[in-house]
N, C-alpha and C positions, 0 to 999 in steps of 0.2 A: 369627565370620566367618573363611573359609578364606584361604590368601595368594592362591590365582586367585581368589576373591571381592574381595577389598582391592585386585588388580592392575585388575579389573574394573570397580570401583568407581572408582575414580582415573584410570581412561583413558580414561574413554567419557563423552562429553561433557554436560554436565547439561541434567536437562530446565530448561527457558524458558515461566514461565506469565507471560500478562499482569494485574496487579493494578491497578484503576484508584486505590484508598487510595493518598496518597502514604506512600512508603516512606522509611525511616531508620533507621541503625545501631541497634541494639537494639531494636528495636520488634519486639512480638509482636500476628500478626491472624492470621486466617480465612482462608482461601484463597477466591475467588470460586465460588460452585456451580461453575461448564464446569471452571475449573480442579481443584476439591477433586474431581469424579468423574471427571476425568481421570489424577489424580496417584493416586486411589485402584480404583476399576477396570479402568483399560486398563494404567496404568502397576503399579498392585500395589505401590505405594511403604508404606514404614514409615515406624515414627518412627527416627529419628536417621539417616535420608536425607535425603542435600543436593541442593537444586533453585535453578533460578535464576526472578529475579522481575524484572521491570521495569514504570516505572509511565508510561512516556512524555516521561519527562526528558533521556532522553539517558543514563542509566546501567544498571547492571546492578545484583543486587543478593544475595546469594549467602545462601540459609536452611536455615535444620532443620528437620525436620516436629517439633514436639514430640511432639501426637499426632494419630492420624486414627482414625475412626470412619464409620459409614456417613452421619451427618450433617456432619462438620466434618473440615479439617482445618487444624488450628495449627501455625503454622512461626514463629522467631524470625531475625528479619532479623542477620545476623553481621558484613556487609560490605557496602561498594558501590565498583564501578568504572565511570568512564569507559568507553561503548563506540564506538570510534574507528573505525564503518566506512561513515558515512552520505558520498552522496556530495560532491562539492563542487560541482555542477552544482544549485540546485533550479527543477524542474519540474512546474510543473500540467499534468495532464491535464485535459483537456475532455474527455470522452468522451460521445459519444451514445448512446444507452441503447439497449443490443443485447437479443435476447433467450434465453430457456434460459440456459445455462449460461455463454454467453457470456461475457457482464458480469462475470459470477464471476472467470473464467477470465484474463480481462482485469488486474480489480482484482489479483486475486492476485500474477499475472507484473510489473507494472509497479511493486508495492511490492518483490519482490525485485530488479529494475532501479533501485531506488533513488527513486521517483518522491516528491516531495516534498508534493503535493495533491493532490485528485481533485475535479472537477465536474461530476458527472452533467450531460448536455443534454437538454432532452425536444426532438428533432429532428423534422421534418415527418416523417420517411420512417420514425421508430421503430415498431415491434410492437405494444410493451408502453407502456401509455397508464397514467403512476401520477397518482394525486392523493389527496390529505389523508389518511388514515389509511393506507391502503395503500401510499403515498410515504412515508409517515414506518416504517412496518414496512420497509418494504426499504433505505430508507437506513441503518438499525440495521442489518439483515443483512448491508448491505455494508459497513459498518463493523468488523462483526465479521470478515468474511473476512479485511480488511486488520488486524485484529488477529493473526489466527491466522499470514499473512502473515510479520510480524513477528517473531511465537517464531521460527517455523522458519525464516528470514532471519537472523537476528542480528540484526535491528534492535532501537535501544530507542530512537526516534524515534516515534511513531505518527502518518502522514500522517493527514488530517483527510478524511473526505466529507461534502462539504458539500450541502445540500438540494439538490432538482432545480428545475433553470430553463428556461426557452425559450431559445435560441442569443439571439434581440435581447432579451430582458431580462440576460441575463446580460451580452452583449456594449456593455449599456446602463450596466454599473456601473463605478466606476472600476476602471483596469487601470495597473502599476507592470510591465508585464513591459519585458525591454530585447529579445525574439526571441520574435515570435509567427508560430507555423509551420501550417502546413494541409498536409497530406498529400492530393495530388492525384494521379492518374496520367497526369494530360496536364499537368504543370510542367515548366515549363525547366529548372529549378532543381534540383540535389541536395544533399543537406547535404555534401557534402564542397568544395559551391562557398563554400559560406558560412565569414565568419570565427567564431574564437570568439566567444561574446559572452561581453559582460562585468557578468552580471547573472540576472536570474531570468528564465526559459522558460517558455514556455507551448504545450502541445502539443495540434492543436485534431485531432479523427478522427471520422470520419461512421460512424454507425452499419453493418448490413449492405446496407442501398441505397444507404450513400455521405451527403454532403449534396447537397440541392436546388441548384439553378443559383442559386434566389435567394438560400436558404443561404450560401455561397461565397461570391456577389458583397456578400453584408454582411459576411462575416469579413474580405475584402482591404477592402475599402471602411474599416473598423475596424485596419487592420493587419496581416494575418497574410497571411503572407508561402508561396504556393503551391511546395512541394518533390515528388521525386517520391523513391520507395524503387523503381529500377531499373525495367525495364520489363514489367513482371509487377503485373496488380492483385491487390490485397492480401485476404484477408477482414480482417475489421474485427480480429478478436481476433489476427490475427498482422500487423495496419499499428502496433498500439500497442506489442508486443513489439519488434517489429524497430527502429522507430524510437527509439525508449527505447534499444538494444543499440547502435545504430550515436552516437546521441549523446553514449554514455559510452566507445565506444569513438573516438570526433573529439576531444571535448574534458572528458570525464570522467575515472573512474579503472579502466578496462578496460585 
């Protein structure tokens, strides 16, 4: 290796795969298939390249490829540290199940905002209508976004998505939130009226028709507490951004 290859090497930031095996100082595995053709065809990695691994515990985890192949590739776990950058705010999304790309786009932005759960809603006014096999393929998929999320975030938290529900079955289950919010555009109310809370959030968003009147009147009827984001209505996939952005910027760590 040349000294601009070693200077290269050492300053530019490692890659971040996620392994779901839990991980441990000296331990030798496999990298998962997404990760092992990502580390070895897009990335072009060798042996005795260092990558970073995390397995959803909260740390990091720092290996060596020993070798790669087109079928495997082996890495020996060297190190683990603490990663110190999840927020101190946690928050559920509800989100109502948008369609295309949306939801994607959604999931993705609100794990790097820090968002702490995610719970699909099947909403009256939703597109995209899942159930049983099909629901369970896309809850995987969206899982994996909020994995992928995660490398490229620094997170080594992995928020959880949880099955999809009906707004009153969901809002039928028990709830420990201490601020439960609904994003409306005829609220009185702004998040900057509100005080901190002092507990776990809950952030409920209508898909791209919003929720139904009847919708609403069971989230407040249940709680949740009607806010507006300025006077501009929102599309769905920039009412969960922005509100995510302004409540880490009130009383998170923006």
């Amino acid at each position: 290796m040349t000294i601009l290859e070693s200077l290269v090497s050492k300053f530019m930031p490692k890659s971040r795969f996620y392994c779901p095996a839990k991980l441990a100082n000296g331990a030798i595995l496999n990298l998962p298939d997404n990760a092992a053709h990502h580390a070895s065809k897009v990335l072009r990695m060798k042996a005795g390249d260092t990558l970073t691994l995390f397995d959803g515990d909260g740390e990091d985890y720092l290996a060596e490829i020993l070798r790669i192949n087109k079928s495997e590739v082996a890495v020996k776990i060297s190190a683990g540290q603490t990663v110190m950058c999840e927020s101190p705010l946690k928050v559920t999304l509800a989100q109502a199940i948008s369609s295309g790309e949306r939801m994607e786009f959604t999931l993705q932005k609100a794990v790097e905002l820090g968002v702490n759960a995610i719970q699909p809603i099947a909403a009256e006014r939703s597109v995209v209508k899942l159930s049983g096999e099909r629901a369970e393929k896309r809850i995987e998929h969206w899982q994996n976004v909020v994995i992928s999320a995660c490398e490229q975030s620094g997170r080594a938290t992995v928020p959880q998505v949880s099955p999809i529900l009906g707004l009153a079955n969901w809002l039928g289950q028990p709830q420990q939130f201490s601020l439960k919010l609904l994003l409306s555009p005829t609220a009185d109310n702004s998040l900057h009226t509100l005080p901190k809370p002092d507990g776990e959030i809950c952030l409920l968003i209508g898909c791209e028709g919003g929720l139904s009147p009847q919708e609403q009147q069971l989230a407040e009827s249940c709680g949740f507490k009607p806010v507006r984001l300025g006077a501009r209505v929102l599309r769905t996939e920039t009412a969960a951004m922005a509100a995510l952005a302004a409540m880490q910027t009130l009383w998170g760590d923006f």
